[in-house]
C-alpha positions as CSV (number, residue, x, y, z in Angstrom):
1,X,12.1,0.7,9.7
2,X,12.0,1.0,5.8
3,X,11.2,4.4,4.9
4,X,9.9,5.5,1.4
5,X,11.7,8.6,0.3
6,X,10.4,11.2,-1.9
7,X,12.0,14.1,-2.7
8,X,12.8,16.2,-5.5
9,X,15.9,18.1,-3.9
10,X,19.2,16.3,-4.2
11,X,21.2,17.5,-1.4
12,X,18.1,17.5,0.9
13,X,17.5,14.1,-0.1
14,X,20.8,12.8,0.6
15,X,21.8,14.5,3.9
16,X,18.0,13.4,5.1
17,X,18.4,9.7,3.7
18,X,22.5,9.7,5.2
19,X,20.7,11.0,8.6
20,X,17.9,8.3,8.6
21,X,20.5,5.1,7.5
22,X,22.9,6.2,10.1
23,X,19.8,6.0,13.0
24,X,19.6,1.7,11.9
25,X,16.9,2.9,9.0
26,X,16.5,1.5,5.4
27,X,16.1,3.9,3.2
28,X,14.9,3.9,-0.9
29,X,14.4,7.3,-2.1
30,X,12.6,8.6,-5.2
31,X,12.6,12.1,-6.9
32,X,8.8,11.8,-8.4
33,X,5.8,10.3,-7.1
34,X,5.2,8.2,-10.2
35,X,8.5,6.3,-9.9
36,X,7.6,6.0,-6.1
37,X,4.1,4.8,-6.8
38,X,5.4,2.0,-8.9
39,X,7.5,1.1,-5.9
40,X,4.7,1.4,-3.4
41,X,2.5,-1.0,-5.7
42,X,4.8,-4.1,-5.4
43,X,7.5,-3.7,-2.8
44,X,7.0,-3.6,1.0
45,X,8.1,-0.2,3.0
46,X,7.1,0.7,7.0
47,X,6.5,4.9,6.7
48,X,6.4,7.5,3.2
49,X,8.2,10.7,4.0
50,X,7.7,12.9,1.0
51,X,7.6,16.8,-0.2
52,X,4.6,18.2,-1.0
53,X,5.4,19.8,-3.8
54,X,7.7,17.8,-6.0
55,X,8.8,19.3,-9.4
56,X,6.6,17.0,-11.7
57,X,3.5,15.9,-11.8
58,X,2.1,14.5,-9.7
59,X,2.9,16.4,-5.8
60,X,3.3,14.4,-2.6
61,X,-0.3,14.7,-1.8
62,X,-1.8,13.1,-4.9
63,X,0.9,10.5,-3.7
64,X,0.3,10.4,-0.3
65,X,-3.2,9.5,-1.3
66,X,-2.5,6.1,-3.5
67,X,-0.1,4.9,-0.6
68,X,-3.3,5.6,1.8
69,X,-5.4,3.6,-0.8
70,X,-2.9,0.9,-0.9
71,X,-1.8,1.0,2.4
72,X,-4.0,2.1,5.0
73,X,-2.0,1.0,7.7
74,X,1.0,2.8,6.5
75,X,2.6,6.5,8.4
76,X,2.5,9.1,5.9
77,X,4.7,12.0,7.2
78,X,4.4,15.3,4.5
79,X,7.4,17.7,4.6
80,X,6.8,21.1,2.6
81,X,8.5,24.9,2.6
82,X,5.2,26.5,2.2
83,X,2.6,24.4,4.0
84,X,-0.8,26.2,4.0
85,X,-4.1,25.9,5.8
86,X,-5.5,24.5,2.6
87,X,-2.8,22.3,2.1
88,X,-2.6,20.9,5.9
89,X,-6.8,20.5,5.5
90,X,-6.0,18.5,1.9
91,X,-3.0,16.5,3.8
92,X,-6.1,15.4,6.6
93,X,-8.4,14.9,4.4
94,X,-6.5,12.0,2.9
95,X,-5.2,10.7,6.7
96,X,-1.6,12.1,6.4
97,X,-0.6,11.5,9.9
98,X,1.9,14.7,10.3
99,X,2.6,17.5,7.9
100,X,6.0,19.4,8.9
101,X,6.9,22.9,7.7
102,X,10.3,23.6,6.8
103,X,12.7,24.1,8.3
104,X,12.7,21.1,10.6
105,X,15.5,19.8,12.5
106,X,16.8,15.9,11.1
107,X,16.1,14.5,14.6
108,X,12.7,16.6,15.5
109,X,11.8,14.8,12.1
110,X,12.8,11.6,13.1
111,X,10.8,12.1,16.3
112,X,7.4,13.1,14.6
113,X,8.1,9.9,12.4
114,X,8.2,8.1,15.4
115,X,5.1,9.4,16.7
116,X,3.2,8.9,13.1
117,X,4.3,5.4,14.2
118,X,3.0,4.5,17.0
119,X,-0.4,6.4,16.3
120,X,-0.7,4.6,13.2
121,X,0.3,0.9,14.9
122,X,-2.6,2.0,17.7
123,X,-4.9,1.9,14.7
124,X,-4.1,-0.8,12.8
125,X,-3.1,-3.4,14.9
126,X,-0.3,-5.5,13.4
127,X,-1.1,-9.3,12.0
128,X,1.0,-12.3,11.6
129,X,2.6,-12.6,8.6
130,X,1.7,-15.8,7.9
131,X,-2.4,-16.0,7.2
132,X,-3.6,-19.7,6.9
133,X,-7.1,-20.1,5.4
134,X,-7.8,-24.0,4.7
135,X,-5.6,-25.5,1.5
136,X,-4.4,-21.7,1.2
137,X,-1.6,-20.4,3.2
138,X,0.3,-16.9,2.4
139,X,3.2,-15.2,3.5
140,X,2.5,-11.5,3.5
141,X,6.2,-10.7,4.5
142,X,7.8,-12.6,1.5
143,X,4.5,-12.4,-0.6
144,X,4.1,-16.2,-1.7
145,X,1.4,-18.5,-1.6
146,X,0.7,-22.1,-1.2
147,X,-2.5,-23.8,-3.0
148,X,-2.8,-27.1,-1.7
149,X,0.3,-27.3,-0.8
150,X,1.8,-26.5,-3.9
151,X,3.3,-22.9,-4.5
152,X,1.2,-20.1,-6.4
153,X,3.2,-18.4,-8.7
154,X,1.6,-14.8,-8.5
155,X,1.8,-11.2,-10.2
156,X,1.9,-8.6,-7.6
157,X,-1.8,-7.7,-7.9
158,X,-2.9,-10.9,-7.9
159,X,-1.0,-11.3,-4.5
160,X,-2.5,-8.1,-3.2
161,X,-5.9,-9.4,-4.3
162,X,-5.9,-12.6,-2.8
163,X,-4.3,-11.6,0.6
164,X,-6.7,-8.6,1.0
165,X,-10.1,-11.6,0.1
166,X,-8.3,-14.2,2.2
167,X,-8.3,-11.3,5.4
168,X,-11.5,-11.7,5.7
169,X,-13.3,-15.1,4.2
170,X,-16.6,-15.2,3.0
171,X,-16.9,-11.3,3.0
172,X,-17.8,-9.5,0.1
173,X,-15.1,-7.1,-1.4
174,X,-16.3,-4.0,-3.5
175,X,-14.6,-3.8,-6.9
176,X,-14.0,-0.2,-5.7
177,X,-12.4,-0.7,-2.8
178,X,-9.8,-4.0,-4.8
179,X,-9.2,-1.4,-7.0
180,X,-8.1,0.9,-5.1
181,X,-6.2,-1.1,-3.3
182,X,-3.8,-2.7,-6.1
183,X,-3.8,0.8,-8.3
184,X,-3.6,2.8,-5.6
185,X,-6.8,5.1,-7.1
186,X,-10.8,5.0,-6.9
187,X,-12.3,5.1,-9.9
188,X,-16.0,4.6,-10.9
189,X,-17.4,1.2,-10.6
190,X,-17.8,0.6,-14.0
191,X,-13.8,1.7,-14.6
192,X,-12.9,-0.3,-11.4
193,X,-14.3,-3.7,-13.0
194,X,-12.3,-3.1,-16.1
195,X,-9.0,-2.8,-14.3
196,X,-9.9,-5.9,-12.4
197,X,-11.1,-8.2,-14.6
198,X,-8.1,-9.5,-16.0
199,X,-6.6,-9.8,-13.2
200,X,-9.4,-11.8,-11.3
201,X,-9.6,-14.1,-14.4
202,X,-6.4,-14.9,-14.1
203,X,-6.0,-15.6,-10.3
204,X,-8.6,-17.7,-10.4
205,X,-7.4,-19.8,-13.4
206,X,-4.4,-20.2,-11.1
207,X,-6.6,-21.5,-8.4
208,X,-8.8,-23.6,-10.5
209,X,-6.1,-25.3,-12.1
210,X,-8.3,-26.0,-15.1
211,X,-11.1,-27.8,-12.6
212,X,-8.2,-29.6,-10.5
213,X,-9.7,-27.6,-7.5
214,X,-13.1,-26.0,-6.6
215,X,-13.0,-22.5,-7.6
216,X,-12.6,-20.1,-4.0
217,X,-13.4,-16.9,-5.9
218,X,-17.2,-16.0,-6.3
219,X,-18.9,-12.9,-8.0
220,X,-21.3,-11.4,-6.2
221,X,-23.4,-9.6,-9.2
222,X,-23.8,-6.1,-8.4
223,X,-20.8,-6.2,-5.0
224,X,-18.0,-7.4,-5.8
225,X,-15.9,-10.5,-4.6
226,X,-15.5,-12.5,-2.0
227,X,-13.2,-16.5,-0.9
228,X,-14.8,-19.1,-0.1
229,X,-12.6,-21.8,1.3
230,X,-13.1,-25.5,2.2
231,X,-10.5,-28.0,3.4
């Protein structure tokens, strides 16, 4: 597994990452959840571990929330010295999948990690990472794209955006929900198709190639977004 680290204390962070490589486990740690969430936004990872209370702003929960925005599928596992009943009803509110109070023995951790797992495969089932939908094929493992046989040079988001419309063809995507998924935050609607817009225009000038090819992405006033493929 690749496991996002974040945590704030050195030495813990070490001897927990040193314990986690040494069990077969890539391991990239962060000490803030801002570097972390840049991470999250444009790099695969299987599970985030983090503290809850990192020492900057913003904690692991506000964290652990983006990663759940942009990675529902994802096992979040929260670690914290002073985890209470607030805090555990906050880490469930935003689908943490365990919440471990300190102290916490390395391999009783990599057990609950485990667990968060399996309970998280059992809910999202895994797909192939190879999605074929007509002239457009992507590779969500290696994140590229063909367009009519010809390879789609993509930004991150516009990746995300296209992989998350081509999931499901023909349905109709909230701006809320695309937002949250490549920012990793909701915001209002009106906010939401600001941050998008750009980013819509431009993926589908790279689809359209300038009228080349019939344009897949359509507006649905009012909704949101959805791909509409033919061969």
């Amino acid at each position: 597994m690749h496991i996002l680290y974040v945590e704030d204390d050195l030495k813990l962070q070490q001897q927990t990452a040193k314990f986690l490589a040494s069990n077969q486990h890539q391991v990239t740690t962060f000490t803030n959840a801002l570097d972390a969430l840049r991470f999250a936004q444009t790099e695969s990872f299987d599970v985030l571990l983090c503290d809850y209370k990192l020492g900057t702003h913003p904690n692991g929960l506000a964290l652990a929330q983006q990663v759940r925005n942009l990675r529902p599928d994802c096992p979040i596992v929260m670690v914290s010295n002073f985890a209470t009943v607030e805090d555990l009803s906050r880490g469930y509110d935003v689908d943490v999948d365990a919440y471990l109070k300190r102290p916490i023995s390395l391999v009783e951790l990599m057990k609950r990690i485990y667990a968060a797992s399996e309970r998280r495969r059992a809910k999202y089932p895994s797909t192939p990472p190879q999605v074929i939908c007509g002239p457009l094929t992507l590779n969500k493992r290696e994140r590229t794209a063909t367009w009519h046989a010809e390879p789609l040079m993509l930004t991150p988001t516009e990746f995300t955006l296209l992989a998350q419309l081509a999931s499901q063809p023909g349905q109709v995507f909230s701006t809320n929900d695309l937002c949250a998924l490549t920012k990793g935050s909701r915001v209002g609607a009106r906010q939401a198709r600001e941050l998008l817009k750009q980013h819509i225009f431009q993926l589908r000038a790279r689809l359209g190639q300038g009228g080349k090819y019939t344009q897949p992405i359509e507006n649905v006033r009012g909704q949101g977004y959805k791909l509409v493929l033919t061969d």
